[in-house]
N, C-alpha and C positions, 0 to 999 in steps of 0.2 A: 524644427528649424525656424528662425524667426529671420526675417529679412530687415536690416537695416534702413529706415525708412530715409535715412539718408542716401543710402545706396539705391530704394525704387524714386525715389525725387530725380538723380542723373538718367539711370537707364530711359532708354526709350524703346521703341518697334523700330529693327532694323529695316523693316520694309517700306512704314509710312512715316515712323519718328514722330507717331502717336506717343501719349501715355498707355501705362501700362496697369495693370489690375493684380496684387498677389493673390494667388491661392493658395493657404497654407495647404489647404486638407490635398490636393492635388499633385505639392511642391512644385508649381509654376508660375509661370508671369502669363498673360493674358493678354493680347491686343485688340478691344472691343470692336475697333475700326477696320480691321484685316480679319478679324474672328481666327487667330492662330495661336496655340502655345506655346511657350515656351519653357522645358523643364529645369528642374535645378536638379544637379546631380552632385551630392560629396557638398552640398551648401556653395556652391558655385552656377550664376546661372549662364546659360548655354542661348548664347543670344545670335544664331546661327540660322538663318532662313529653313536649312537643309537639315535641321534638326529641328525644327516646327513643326506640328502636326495642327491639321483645320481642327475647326468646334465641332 
């Protein structure tokens, strides 16, 4: 899955509303600043505090 770089330009960290980092190899988003994941699931990302796992 490739993530429209359009679509990581809007997304932010729903926590800090940092930028975020893709990781294809991972299929997630990253917030460097909160060190939390967030994963894509079905190519959809899951931008959900409670569905973040820490680094």
């Amino acid at each position: 899955m490739s993530l429209s770089p359009q679509l990581l330009e809007i997304l932010v960290c729903p926590k800090c509303k940092g930028t975020l980092e893709y990781h294809e190899a991972e299929s997630s988003l990253v917030c460097p600043a909160c060190k939390l994941r967030y994963p894509i699931r079905d190519d959809i990302p899951i931008m959900l505090l409670d569905e973040a796992t820490p680094l």
